[in-house]
mmCIF file of the C-alpha atoms, coordinates in Angstrom:
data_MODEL
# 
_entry.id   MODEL 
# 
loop_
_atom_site.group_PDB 
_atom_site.id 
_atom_site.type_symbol 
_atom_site.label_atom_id 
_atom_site.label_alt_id 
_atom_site.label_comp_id 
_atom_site.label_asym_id 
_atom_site.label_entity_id 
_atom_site.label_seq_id 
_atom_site.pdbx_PDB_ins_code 
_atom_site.Cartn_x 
_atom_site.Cartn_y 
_atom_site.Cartn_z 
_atom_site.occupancy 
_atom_site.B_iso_or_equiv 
_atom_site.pdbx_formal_charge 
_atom_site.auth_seq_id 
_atom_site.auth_comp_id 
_atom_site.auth_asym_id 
_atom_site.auth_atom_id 
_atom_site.pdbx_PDB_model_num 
ATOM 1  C CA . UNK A 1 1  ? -25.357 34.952 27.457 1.00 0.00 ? 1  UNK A CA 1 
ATOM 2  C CA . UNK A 1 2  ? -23.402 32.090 27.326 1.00 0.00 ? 2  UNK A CA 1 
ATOM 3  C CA . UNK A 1 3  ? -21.489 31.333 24.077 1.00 0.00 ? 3  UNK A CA 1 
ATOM 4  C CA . UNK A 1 4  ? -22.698 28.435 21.811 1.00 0.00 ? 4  UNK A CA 1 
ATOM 5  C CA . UNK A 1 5  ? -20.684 25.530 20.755 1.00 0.00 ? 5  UNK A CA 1 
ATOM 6  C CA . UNK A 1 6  ? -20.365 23.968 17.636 1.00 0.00 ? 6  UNK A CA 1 
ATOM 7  C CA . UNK A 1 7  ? -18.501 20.831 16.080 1.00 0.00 ? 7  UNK A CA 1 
ATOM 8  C CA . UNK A 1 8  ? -17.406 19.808 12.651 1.00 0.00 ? 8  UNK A CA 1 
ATOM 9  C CA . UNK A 1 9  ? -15.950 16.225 12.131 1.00 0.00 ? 9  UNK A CA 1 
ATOM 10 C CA . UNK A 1 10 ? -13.632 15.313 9.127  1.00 0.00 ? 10 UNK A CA 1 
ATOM 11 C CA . UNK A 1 11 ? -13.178 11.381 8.620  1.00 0.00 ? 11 UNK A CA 1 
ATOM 12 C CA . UNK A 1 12 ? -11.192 8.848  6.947  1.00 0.00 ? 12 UNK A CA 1 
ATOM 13 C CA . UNK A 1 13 ? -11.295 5.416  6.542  1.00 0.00 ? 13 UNK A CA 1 
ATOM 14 C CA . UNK A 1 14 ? -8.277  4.511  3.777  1.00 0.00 ? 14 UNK A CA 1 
ATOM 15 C CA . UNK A 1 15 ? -10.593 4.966  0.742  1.00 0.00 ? 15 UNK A CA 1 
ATOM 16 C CA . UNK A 1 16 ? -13.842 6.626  1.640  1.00 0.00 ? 16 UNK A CA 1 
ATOM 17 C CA . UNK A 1 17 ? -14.279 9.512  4.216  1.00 0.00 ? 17 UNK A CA 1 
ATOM 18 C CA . UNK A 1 18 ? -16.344 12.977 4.510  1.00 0.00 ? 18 UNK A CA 1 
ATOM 19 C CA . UNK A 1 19 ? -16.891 15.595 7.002  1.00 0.00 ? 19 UNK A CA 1 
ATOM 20 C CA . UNK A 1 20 ? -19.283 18.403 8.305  1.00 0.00 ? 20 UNK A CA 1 
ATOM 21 C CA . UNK A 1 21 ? -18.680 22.281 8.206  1.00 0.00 ? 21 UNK A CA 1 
ATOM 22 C CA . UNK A 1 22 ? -20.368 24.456 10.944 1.00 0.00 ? 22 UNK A CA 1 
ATOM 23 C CA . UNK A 1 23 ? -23.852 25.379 9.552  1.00 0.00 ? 23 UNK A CA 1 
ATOM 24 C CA . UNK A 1 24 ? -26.574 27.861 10.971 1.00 0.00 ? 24 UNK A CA 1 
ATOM 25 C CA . UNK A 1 25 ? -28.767 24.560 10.483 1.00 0.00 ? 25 UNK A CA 1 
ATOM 26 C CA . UNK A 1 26 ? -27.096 22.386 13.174 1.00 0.00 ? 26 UNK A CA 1 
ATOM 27 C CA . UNK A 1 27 ? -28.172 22.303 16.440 1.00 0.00 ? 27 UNK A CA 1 
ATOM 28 C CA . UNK A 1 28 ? -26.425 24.618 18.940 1.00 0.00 ? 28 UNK A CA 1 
ATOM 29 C CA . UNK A 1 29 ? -25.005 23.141 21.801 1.00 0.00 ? 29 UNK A CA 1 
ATOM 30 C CA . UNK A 1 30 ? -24.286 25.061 25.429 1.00 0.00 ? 30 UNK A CA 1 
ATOM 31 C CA . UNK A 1 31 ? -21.906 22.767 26.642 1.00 0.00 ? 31 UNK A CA 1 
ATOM 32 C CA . UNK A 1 32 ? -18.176 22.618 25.526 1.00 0.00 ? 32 UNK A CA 1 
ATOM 33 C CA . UNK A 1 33 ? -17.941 19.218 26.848 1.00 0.00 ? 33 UNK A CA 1 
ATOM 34 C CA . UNK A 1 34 ? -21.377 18.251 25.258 1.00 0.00 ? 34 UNK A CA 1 
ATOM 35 C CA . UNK A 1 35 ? -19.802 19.175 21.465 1.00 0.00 ? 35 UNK A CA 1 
ATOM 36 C CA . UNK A 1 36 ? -16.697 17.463 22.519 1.00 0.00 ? 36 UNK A CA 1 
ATOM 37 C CA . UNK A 1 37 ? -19.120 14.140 23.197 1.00 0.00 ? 37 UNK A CA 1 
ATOM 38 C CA . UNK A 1 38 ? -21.074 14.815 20.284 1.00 0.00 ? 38 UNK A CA 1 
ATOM 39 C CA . UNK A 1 39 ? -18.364 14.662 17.921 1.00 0.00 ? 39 UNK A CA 1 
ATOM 40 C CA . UNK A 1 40 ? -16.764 11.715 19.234 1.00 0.00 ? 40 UNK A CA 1 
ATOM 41 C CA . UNK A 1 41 ? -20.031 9.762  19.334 1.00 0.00 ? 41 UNK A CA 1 
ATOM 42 C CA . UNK A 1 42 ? -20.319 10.459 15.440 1.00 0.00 ? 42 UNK A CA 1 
ATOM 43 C CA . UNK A 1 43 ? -16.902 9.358  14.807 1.00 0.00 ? 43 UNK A CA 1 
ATOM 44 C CA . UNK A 1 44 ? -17.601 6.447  16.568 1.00 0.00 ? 44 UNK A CA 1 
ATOM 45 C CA . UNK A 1 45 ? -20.590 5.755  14.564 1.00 0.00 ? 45 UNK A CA 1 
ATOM 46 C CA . UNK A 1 46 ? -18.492 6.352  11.224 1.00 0.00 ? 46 UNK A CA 1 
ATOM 47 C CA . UNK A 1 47 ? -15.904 3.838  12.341 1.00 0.00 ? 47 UNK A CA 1 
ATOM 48 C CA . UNK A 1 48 ? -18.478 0.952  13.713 1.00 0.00 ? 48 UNK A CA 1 
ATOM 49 C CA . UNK A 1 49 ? -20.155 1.679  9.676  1.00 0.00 ? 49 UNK A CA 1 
ATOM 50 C CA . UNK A 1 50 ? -17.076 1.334  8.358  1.00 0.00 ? 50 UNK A CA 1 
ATOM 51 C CA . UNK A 1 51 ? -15.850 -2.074 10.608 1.00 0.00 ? 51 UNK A CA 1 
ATOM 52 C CA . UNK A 1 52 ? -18.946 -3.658 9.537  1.00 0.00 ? 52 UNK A CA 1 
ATOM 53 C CA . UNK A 1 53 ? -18.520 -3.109 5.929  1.00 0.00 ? 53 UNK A CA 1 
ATOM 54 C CA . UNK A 1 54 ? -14.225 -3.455 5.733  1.00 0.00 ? 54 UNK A CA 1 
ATOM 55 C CA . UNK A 1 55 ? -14.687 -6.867 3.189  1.00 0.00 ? 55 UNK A CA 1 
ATOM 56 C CA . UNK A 1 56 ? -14.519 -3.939 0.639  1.00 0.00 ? 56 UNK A CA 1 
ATOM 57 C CA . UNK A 1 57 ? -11.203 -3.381 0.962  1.00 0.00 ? 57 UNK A CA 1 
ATOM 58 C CA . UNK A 1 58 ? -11.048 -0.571 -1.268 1.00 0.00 ? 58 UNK A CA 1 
ATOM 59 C CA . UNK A 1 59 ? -12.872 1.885  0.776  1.00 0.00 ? 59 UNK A CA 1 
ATOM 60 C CA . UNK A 1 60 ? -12.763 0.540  4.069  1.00 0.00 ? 60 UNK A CA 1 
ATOM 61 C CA . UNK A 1 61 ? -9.466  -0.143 5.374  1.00 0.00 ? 61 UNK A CA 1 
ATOM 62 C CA . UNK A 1 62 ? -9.253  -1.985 8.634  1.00 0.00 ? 62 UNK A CA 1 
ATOM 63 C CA . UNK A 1 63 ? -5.633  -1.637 9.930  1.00 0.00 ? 63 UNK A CA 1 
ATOM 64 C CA . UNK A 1 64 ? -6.657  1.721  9.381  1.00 0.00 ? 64 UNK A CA 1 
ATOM 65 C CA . UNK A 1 65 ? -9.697  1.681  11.227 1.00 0.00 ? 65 UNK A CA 1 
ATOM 66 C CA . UNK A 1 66 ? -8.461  -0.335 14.112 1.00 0.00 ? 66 UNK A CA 1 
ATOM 67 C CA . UNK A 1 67 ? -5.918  2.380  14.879 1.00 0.00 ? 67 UNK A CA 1 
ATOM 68 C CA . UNK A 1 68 ? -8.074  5.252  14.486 1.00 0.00 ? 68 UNK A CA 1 
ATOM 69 C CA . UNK A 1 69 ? -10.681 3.631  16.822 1.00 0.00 ? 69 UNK A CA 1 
ATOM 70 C CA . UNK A 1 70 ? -7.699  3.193  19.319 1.00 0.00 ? 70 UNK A CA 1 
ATOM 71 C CA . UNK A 1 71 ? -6.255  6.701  19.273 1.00 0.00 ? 71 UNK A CA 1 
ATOM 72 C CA . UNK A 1 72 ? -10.499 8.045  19.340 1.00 0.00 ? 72 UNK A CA 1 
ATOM 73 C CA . UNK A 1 73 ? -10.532 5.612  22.771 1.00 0.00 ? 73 UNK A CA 1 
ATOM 74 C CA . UNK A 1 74 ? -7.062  7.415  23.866 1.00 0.00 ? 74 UNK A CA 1 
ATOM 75 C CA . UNK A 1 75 ? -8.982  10.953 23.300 1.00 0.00 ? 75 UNK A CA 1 
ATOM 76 C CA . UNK A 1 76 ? -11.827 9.787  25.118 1.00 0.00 ? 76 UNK A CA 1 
ATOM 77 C CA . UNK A 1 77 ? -10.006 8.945  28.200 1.00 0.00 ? 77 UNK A CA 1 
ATOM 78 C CA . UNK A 1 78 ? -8.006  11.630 28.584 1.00 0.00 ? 78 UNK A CA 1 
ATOM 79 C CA . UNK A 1 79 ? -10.221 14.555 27.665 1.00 0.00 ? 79 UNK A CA 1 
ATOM 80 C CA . UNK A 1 80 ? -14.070 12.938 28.516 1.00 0.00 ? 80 UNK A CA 1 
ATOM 81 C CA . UNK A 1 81 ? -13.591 10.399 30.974 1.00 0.00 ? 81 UNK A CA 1 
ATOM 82 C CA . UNK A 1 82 ? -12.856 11.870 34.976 1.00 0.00 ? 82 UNK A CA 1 
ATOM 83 C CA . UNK A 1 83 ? -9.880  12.092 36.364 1.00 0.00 ? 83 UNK A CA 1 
ATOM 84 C CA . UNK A 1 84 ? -8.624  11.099 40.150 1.00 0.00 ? 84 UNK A CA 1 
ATOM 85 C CA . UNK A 1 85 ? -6.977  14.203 41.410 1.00 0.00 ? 85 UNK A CA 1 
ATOM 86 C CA . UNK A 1 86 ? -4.196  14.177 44.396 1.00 0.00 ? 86 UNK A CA 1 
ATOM 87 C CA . UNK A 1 87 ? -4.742  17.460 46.745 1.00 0.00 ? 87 UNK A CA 1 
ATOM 88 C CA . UNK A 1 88 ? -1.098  16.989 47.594 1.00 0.00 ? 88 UNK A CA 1 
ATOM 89 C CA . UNK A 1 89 ? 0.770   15.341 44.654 1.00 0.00 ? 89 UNK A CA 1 
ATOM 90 C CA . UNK A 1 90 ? 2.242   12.663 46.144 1.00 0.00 ? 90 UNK A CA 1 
ATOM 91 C CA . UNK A 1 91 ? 3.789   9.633  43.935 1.00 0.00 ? 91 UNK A CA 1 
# 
């Protein structure tokens, strides 16, 4: 049996945020990677809301944003994207 993954996602966006807990309701997901995906994909939905609605300054703050979307791109890359490997290790 293989074990089942689950993500929770906790947000900010300088005024306004939320979150998920784990719930027996979600969806359960085989894949490590998969939940890893999952949860980015819904931050990245969270953010793009929040971009398109940062005139309200008072929930939505977009320096904020900006740099959160960076660092989520940073995660991305290192822990979704492949990697080129070197059998060797050459530099």
């Amino acid at each position: 049996m293989k074990p089942i993954q689950e993500y929770t996602n906790s947000w900010s966006t300088g005024g306004a945020g939320g979150g998920s807990h784990p719930s027996v309701w979600d969806e359960p997901i085989v894949d490590y990677k998969a939940a890893v995906k999952q949860g980015v994909a819904e931050l990245e939905r969270h953010y793009a809301y929040a971009m398109k609605h940062s005139s309200d300054g008072t929930n939505y703050n977009a320096s904020k944003i900006r740099k959160l979307m960076t660092k989520l791109k940073e995660f991305k890359q290192r822990y979704l994207e492949p990697k080129q490997l070197s059998l060797f290790g050459f530099m």
